[in-house]
C-alpha positions, 0 to 999 in steps of 0.5 A: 500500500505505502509503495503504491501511495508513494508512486502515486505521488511520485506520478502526480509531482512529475506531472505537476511539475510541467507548468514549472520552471523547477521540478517538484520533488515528491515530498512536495506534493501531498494527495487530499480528498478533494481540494477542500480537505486541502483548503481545511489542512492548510487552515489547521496547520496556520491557524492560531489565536492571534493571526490573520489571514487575506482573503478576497472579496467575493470570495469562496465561503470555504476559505473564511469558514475554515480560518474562522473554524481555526481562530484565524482572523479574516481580513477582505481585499477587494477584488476590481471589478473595472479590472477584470477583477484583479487583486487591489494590492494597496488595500492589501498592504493597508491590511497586512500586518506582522501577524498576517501569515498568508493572502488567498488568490483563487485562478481562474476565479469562482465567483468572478470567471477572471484569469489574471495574466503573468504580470499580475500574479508577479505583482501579488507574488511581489507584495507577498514577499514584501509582507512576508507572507505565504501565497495560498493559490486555489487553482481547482478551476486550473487549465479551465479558460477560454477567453485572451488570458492564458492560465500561469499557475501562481507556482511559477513564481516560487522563486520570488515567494513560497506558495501552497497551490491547491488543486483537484480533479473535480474540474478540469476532469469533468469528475465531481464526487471523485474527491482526489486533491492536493496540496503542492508545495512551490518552495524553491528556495527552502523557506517553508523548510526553515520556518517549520511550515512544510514539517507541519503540513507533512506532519498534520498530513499523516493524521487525515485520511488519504484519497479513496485508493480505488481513484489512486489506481484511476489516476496514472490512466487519468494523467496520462491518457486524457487527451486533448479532445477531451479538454478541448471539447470542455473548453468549447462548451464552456466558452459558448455557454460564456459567450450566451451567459455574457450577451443574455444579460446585456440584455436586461436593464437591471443587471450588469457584467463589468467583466466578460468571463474567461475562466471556471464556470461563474461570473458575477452580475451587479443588480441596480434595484432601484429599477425593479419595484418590489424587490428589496435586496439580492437575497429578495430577487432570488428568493422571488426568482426561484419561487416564480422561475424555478431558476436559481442564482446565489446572492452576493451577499453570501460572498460579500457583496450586496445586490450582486449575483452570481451566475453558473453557466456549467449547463447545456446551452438550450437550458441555459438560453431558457434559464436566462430567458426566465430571468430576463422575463422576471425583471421585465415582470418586476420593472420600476414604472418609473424606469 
């Protein structure tokens, strides 16, 4: 079994080691059930009473709720939305202080569908560095992008700063409920060695559960023998049930997209409710919009933003045209007379 394990390991490090600049070693990478065990593993080896940690608004709600779980104080940057959502790295600064321990960056993006090019990331790997924290990069929607930003995994910038990259298969291969993650250590330099952080990881590791081994035995198969017809085919849906998401909600007065997705499968919407008449706040338009369409949205207040929504196109595109087609007709329905 443990010879079995370490091959396993061994398989996904080389792999993950392509998108690299350095190869990863196998006691970098550390298998997980699924990228949220990953998300609860890092939180439990850094969280303490008295530390904070940089999370992104709108963010994932997994990510405040396990370093809430483990006394970490959570502290919000604002993503732009007039910058294709990138990371505000003056507020970071302003936020950070000697007891921030890491920032969060999730790419390609759930909820916003943004990638962030190279010279972004080397920015926010930059201002990590500066603040002497660790980058904690969610990249489980990895590969998934289609629009003029190619997708960079955060742990090509190693070099400049350590980084903990989550991942899983859930995604790019199409296979929810397969639960088999990662946790990779992008650590060149050996910092996270001296600092303890890569023993602790290890460490804690060795007390949770590892994936179910018969997906272990699925993954060499997985790795190597997907091709790219496979993905390609993905990619394709994902990019024409973008492109319908995207021009469907031009469509309609009350809702706006500051940004054109490129990645994942979400975007998010700003709501004006000043032009619908008896609709008070976002929870309000979805709680009214799935009881009168059967057509269900997620708030934005649940991540952070009021009077946003997000949107998910991961549907085939006939249902998605009449799911947007309900939308449209319930704000038609709901229109201010004085708009």
């Amino acid at each position: 079994m443990a010879t079995r394990l370490a091959t396993r390991v061994s398989q996904l490090a080389e792999y993950l080691s392509c998108d690299l600049s350095y190869k990863l070693s196998p006691e970098d990478v550390l298998l997980t059930s699924g990228c949220t065990q990953a998300i609860e593993i890092v939180m439990s080896v850094l969280g303490q009473p008295g530390v904070n940690i940089l999370l992104p608004k709108p963010g994932y709600p997994k990510h405040e709720a396990h370093a809430v779980f483990h006394k970490m104080e959570v502290r919000h940057y604002d993503l732009v939305p007039e910058r294709g959502w990138e990371v505000d790295l003056e507020a970071v600064e302003a936020l950070a202080d000697e007891n921030t321990v890491a920032i969060v960056i999730t790419n390609p993006n759930n909820p916003c569908g943004s990638v962030y090019t190279y010279e972004h990331l080397s920015k926010i790997a930059g201002t990590a560095n500066k603040l002497g924290i660790l980058v904690i990069a969610d990249e489980v929607y990895g590969h998934l992008v289609y629009g003029n930003t190619p997708f960079v995994p955060m742990g090509v910038l190693g070099e400049t700063v350590p980084i903990l990259t989550l991942g899983a298969i859930s995604k790019r291969w199409a296979v929810p409920g397969w639960r088999f993650g990662w946790i990779t250590i992008c650590d060149p330099k050996c910092i996270l060695k001296e600092t303890k952080v890569f023993h602790s990881l290890r460490s804690f590791k060795m007390l949770t559960t590892e994936p179910a081994t018969f997906v272990q035995g699925a993954i060499p198969h997985i790795m190597k023998n997907t091709n790219d017809e496979f993905f390609t085919k993905i990619i394709n849906l994902l990019k024409e049930t973008a492109e319908i998401c995207y021009n469907e909600v031009k469509e309609i007065k009350c809702i706006t997209c500051p940004s054109k997705p490129e990645g994942s499968f979400f975007m998010m919407v700003k709501l004006d409710i000043s032009q619908l008449s008896d609709i008070s706040d976002d929870i309000d338009f979805c709680r009214k919009l799935a009881k009168e369409e059967s057509v269900m949205l997620l708030p934005g207040t649940a991540l952070g933003m009021e009077n946003w929504l997000r949107i998910t196109f991961a549907s085939d595109p006939p249902k998605l045209k009449q799911g947007l087609g309900r939308m449209k007709s319930f704000c038609q329905r709901h229109q201010s007379q004085f708009n």
